[in-house]
C-alpha positions in Angstrom: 0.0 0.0 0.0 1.4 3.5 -1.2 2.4 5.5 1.7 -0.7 7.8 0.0 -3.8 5.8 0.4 -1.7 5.1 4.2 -3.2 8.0 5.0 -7.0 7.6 5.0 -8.2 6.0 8.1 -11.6 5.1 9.3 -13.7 7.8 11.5 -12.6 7.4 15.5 -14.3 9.6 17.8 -11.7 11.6 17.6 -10.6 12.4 14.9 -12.1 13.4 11.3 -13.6 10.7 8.7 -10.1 11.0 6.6 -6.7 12.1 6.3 -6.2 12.8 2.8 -2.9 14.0 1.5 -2.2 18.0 1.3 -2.9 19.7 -1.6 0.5 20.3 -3.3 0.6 16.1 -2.8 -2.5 15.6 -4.8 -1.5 18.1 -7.2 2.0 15.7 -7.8 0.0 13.2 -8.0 -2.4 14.3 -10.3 0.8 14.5 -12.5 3.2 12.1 -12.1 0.6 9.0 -11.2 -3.3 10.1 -12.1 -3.7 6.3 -11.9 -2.8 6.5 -8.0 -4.8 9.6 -7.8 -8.1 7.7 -8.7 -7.9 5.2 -6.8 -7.2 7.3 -4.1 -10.7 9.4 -5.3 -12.0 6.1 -5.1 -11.4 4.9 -1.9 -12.2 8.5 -0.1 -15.5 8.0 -2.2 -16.3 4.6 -0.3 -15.2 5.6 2.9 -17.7 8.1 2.8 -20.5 6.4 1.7 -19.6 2.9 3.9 -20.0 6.2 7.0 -23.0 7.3 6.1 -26.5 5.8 7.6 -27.9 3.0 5.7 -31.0 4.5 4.8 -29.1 7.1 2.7 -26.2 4.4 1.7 -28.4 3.1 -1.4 -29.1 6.2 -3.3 -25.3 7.5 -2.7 -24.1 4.4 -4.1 -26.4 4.9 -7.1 -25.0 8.7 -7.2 -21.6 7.3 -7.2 -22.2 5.3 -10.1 -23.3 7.9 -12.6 -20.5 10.0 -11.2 -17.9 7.4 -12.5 -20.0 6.2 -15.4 -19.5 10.0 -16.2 -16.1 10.5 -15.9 -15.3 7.2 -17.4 -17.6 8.4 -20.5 -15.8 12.0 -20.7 -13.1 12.4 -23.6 -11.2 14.8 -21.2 -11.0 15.3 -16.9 -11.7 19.0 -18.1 -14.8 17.4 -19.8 -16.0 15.5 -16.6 -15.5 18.1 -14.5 -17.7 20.1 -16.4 -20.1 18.0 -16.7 -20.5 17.0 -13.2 -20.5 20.7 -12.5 -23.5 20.8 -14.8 -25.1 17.7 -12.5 -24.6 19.6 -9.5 -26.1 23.1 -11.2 -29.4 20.6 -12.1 -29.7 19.4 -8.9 -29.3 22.7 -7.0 -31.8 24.1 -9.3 -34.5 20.9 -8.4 -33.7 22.1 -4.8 -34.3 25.4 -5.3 -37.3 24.8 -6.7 -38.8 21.9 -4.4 -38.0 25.0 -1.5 -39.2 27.7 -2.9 -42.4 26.2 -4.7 -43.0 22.8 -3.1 -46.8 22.4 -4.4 -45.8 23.3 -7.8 -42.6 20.6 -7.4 -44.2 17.7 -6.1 -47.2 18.1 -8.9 -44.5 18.3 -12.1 -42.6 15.1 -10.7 -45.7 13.2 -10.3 -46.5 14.4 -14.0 -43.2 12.6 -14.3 -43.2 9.4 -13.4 -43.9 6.4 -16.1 -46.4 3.9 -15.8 -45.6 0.5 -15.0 -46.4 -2.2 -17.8 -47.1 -5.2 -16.5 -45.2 -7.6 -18.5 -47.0 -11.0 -18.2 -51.4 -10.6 -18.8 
């Protein structure tokens, strides 16, 4: 194990969820070994979400997996970033609106949702 991904450590009470390396470390990284640097992004990523309350756990998983399916699909990092920058602007804007005008939300996602086929008659 790289003296890198040595670093993260599970949550005790106390001290924070992880130690990640300091910027200027990533930023070598991100250079000279961006295959490290995933996998580093990576295993922060699980920590996280193996921390969080299982209730939650599901959906962040899901989250997690259009986030890579994303990035793996991008031609560029500058082209992931961007677009997860735009996934984030789409879901600020849904909370915006679910605060500011929750009638009018809930009614347009119920207009949303398909109806189920049944597949067998």
């Amino acid at each position: 194990m790289s003296s890198t991904t040595q670093n993260i450590r599970p949550k005790t009470e106390n001290t924070s969820l992880i130690d990640l390396p300091s910027f200027d470390e990533m930023m070598h990284l991100a250079e000279t070994n961006p295959a490290q640097l995933e996998a580093l992004r990576q295993q922060v990523c699980e920590q996280v979400i193996d921390s969080v309350n299982p209730r939650i756990k599901g959906r962040l998983q899901g989250l997690q997996f259009k986030i890579n399916s994303e990035l793996q699909l991008s031609k560029s990092p500058l082209a992931g970033c961007l677009k997860l920058s735009s996934m984030m602007n789409e879901s600020l804007s849904e909370l915006h609106d679910a605060l500011t005008n929750p009638e009018e939300f809930v009614r347009k996602r119920e207009q949303q949702k398909a109806a189920v086929i049944p597949l067998f008659k």
